[in-house]
Structure formats: structure tokens, C-alpha cells
VEXZA-285574 format. One line per 5 residues: number of its first residue (from 1); for each residue x, y, z of C-alpha. Coordinates in steps of 0.02 Angstrom, whole numbers, plus 50000, padded with zeros to 5 digits. Layout:
% VEXZA-285574
NUM	X/Y/Z | ... .
END
This chain:
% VEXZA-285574
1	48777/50662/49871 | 48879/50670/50036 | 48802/50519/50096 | 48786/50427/49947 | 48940/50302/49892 .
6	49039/50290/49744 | 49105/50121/49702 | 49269/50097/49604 | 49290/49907/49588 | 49424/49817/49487 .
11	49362/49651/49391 | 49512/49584/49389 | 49561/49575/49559 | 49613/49413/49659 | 49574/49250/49563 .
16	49382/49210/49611 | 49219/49251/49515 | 49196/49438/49512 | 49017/49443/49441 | 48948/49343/49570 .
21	49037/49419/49702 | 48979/49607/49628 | 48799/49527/49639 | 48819/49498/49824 | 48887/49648/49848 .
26	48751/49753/49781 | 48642/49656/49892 | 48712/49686/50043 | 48733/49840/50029 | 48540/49863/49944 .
31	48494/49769/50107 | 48595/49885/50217 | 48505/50025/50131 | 48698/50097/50083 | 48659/50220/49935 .
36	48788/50197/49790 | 48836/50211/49604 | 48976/50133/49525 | 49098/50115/49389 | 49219/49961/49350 .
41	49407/49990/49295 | 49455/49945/49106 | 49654/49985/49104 | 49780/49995/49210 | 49759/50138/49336 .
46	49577/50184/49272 | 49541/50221/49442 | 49636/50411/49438 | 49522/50466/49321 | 49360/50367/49396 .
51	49407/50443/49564 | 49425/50629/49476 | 49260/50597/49379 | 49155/50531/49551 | 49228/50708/49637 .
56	49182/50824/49511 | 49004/50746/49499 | 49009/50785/49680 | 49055/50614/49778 | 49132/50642/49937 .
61	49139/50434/49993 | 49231/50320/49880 | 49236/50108/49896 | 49385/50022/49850 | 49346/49862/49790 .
66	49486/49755/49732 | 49670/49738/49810 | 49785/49847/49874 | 49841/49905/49693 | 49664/49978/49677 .
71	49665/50059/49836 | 49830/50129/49799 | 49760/50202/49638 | 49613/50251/49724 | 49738/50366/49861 .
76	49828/50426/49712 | 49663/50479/49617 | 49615/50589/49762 | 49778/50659/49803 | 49812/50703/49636 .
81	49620/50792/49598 | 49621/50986/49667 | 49442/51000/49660 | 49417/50981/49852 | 49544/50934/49980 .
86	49586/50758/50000 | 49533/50756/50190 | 49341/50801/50128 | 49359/50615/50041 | 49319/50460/50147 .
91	49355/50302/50092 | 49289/50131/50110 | 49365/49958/50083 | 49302/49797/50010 | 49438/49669/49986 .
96	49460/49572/49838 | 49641/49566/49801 | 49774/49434/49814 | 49872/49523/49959 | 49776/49631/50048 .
101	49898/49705/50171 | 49839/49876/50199 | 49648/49809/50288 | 49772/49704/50413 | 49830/49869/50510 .
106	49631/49903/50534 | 49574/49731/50573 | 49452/49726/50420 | 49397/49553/50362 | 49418/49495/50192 .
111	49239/49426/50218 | 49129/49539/50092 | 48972/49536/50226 | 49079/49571/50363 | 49192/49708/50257 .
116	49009/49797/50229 | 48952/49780/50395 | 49099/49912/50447 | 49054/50040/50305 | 48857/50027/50396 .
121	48967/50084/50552 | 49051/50210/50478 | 49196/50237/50603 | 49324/50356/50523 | 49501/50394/50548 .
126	49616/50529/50479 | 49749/50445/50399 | 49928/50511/50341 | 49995/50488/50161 | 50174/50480/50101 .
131	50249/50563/49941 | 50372/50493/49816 | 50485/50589/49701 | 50592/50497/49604 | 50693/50545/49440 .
136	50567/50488/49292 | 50420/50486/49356 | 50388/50617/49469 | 50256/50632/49604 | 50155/50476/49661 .
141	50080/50451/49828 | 50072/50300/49955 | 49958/50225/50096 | 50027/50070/50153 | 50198/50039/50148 .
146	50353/50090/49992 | 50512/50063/49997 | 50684/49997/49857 | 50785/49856/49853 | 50729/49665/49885 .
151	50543/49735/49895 | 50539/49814/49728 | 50613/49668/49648 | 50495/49564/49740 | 50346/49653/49665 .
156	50413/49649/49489 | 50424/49457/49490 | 50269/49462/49566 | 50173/49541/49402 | 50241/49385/49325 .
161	50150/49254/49470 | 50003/49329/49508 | 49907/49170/49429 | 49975/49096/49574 | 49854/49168/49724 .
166	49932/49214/49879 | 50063/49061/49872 | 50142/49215/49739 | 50202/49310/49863 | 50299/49159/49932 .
171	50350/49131/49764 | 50436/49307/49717 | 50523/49298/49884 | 50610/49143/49864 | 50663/49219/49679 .
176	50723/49372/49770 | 50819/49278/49902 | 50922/49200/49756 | 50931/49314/49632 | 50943/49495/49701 .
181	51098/49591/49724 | 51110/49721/49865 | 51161/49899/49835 | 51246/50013/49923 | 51131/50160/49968 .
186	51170/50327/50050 | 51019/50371/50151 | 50992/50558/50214 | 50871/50587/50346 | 50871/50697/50503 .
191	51016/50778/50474 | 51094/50600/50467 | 51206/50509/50317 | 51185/50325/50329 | 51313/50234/50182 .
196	51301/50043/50195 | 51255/49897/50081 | 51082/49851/50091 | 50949/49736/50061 | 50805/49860/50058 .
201	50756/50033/50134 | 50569/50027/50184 | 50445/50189/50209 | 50295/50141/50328 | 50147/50233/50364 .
206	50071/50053/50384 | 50111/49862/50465 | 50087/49766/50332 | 50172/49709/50166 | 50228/49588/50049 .
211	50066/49477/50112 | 50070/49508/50277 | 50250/49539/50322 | 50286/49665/50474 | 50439/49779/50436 .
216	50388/49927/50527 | 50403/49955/50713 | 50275/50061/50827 | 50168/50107/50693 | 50049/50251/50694 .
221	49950/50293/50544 | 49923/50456/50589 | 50060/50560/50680 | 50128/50624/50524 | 50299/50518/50527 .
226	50363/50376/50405 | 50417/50221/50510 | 50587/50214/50412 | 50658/49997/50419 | 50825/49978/50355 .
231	50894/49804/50318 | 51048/49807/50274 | 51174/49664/50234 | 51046/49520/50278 | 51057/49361/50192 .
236	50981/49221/50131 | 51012/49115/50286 | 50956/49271/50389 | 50792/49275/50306 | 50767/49081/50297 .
241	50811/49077/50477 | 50690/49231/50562 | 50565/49186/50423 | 50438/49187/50578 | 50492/49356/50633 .
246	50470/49417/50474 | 50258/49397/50493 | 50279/49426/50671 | 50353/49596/50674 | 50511/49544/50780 .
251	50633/49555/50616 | 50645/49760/50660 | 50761/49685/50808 | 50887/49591/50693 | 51067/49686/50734 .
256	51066/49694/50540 | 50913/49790/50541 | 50896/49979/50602 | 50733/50073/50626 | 50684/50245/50620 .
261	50564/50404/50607 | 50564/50555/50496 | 50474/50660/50418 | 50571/50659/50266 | 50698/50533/50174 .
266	50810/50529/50029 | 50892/50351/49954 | 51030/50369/49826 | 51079/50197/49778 | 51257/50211/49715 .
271	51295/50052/49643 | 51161/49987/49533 | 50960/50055/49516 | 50853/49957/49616 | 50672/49947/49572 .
276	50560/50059/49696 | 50365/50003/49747 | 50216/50082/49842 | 50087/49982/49919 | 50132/49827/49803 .
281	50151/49919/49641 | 50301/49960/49534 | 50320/50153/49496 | 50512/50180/49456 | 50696/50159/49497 .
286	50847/50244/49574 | 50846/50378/49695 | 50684/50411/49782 | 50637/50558/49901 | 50503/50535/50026 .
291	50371/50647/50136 | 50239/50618/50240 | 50059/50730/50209 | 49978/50712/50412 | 49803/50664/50407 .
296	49763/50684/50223 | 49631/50581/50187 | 49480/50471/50291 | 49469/50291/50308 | 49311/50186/50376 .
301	49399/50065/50490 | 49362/49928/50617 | 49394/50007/50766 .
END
């Protein structure tokens, strides 16, 4: 089977017609003459145990299809497997989700013809992945972009507004910029104690987030180094007023803003327990410890 495909998609990705966007998809890819099988999630994070199922049965090439929660799940189904290493796995993208931020670093179209035509090409890079260990719920893995504070709270309204499309994202943001209250977090990195009040502390491996915001600075996916952002005591007339810097990537040069890279980070928040995300999804809060695994797994990217 290593050239043969195994398709994870999520129905209920993004708001448009899934079965006849799954009938175009087998098409293409029929047309393209891209061998594959494929399963369809039922519950939340289904795709762990799809992904663990696919590997055993001997799958080596896995296709994300849905938004960046799948994907996420997808990462966190092969990191978590030990039946082969997680750099034998490549995997493939075809966007169907509401945000889609992790396809922007790789310049891959949310056009479904277009998003198959680079899985014919098959052009493959070695991505890194970052670890989070927080207090309850242990060990979960990232590919885009994690982080606490504003973000976190940002994503938990945004479970709420997803009906919403992509204007949902705009949505949670302007709840956050009202109704969030910063914490003060003591930040421990290189040797280095960082105690201020803060908006959020971001971990990137990534550019994009929050639907197609740029918080991370000189990004390289795979030098085995998390593009630390912290944004500390911005406000709500900071944000309103460098809302285009926020998409363009200039924000990282805000004197409230300070950037950095490590290999390994650890956020206590000491006044209150601000929710922490990965890649758009909730998974805990308080104090979060994070590390960077170089290279772990393949993506097919537009190159």
C-alpha cells in the first residue's frame, strides 16, 4: 500500500454540501488515477483512531479532508500511534474547513481540483511538530500555530459561531476584544524569566492563524524551533488600530509585542487560567509547557 492513499474526511466541515463535494473528489482523483480508500469521521476526534486503524492496515499516505481541526487530529493520530515512526507518514491536504490557516504557509488552494492537482505532484517536505503538556490533559501535539490568552478565548467563542462561515472568526475577535481579561504570565525560556501582563503568548511552527492572521515572524517550518510572539499589554485601540498589520504580519513589530525562538517554553499564568488552543482547537487551561519534534512528519506541499 505505500502508494496507495488513505482518506480521512470530516462531513461536517465548513458550511457547503459535503456529498457533492466527496463525489467530485472521488472523481478527480479516479481521473488522476490516485489510488485510495477512505473512511468518514462520526465523533469528535474520530480521526486518532481512523489514522491508527489506516497504519496498522499498512497506509503510509493519509488525506486530510476537512479544516484545520481535522488536520490537527490527523497530526495527533500519527504522533500518538507507535507502530511506525511518524516521519514514514506523508500527508496530504484537501481543504474544506471554515479557516483553513495551516494550507496558507504552503500556498495550497482551497480549490478541490487545484488542492488534488498538488497531491498528483507529490512534492514533500519534512515538517516539525510541537508538543503540549499541560496539567489535565497531558500530551497533545500541534502543526500550525498554539498558544493562551486572547487566542484561546477566541476559539472557545468560536465553537459557539461556527454557523457563521468565516465572518466567525471576525466575530469571536470582536467578543474577545471586549470581554477578555489579560493575565499576568511568567514565561521561562532560554534560560530567560519574562513576568508581564499579557494578552496572549503564541507558539509557531506556522504563519497563519485565527483565519489568516500573521503572529509569527521569520517562520521556518522545519528548523526545529517554535517562533515564540508575545503580546503583552495591547489593547483594544491597539488592535482596532494595526488591524491591517495583524493579516499582514507587521503586528510582530508593535513595541508591545516581543518575538522569539526556542526550543522549549513554559507559561505559568499567575492570575487567572486562560484557555490554551492548538491549531484552532481547545485542549485545556493554565500552565502549558512546549517542545518542538524537528522534522517529524511529511507534508505534500505547493512548492
Amino acid at each position: 500500500m505505500s502508494n496507495s492513499w488513505f482518506i480521512i474526511a470530516n462531513p461536517t466541515s465548513g458550511n457547503r454540501n459535503f456529498s457533492k463535494q466527496w463525489k467530485e473528489i472521488q472523481q478527480l482523483l479516479n481521473n488522476k488515477k490516485i489510488d485510495f480508500s477512505f473512511a468518514f469521521t462520526k465523533f469528535s476526534k474520530h480521526e486518532i483512531e481512523l489514522v491508527s486503524v489506516a497504519i496498522q492496515q499498512g497506509f503510509r499516505n493519509i488525506i486530510s479532508i476537512g479544516g484545520d481541526g481535522t488536520l490537527h487530529h490527523v497530526v495527533n493520530g500519527i504522533m500518538l500511534q507507535r507502530y511506525v515512526k511518524s516521519s514514514d507518514i506523508t500527508i496530504a491536504v484537501i481543504p474544506l474547513g471554515t479557516g483553513n490557516d495551516w494550507i496558507k504557509t504552503y500556498n495550497i488552494t482551497c480549490n478541490i481540483k487545484k488542492a488534488i492537482e498538488i497531491i498528483q505532484q507529490n512534492k514533500k517536505i519534512s515538517q516539525d511538530i510541537g508538543v503540549l503538556e499541560t496539567e489535565n490533559k497531558g500530551i497533545s501535539y500541534f502543526n500550525n500555530v498554539a498558544g493562551l490568552g486572547y487566542d484561546g478565548y477566541i476559539v472557545n467563542k468560536l465553537e459557539k459561531l461556527k454557523s457563521f462561515g468565516s465572518i466567525a472568526y471576525l466575530l469571536s475577535g470582536i467578543a474577545g476584544l471586549l470581554f477578555y481579561k489579560k493575565s499576568v504570565f511568567k514565561i521561562i525560556f532560554n534560560n530567560k524569566v519574562i513576568e508581564t501582563n499579557c494578552l496572549m503568548t503564541l507558539f509557531g511552527i506556522c504563519k497563519f492563524s485565527g483565519g489568516g492572521m500573521q503572529f509569527t515572524k521569520d517562520v521556518n517550518t522545519s528548523n526545529g524551533l517554535l517562533d515564540i510572539t508575545i503580546a503583552k499589554n495591547l489593547n483594544l485601540f491597539d488592535l482596532i488600530y494595526n488591524i491591517k498589520k495583524l493579516y499582514n504580519g507587521n503586528i510582530v513589530y508593535h513595541q508591545k509585542v516581543e518575538t522569539y525562538k526556542t526550543k522549549e517554553i513554559t507559561v505559568v499564568p499567575l492570575t487567572s487560567k486562560p484557555f490554551i488552543q492548538a491549531d484552532g482547537e481547545l485542549i485545556d487551561t493554565g500552565k502549558v509547557t512546549v517542545k518542538i519534534i524537528e522534522k517529524a512528519i511529511n507534508f505534500i506541499v505547493n512548492l
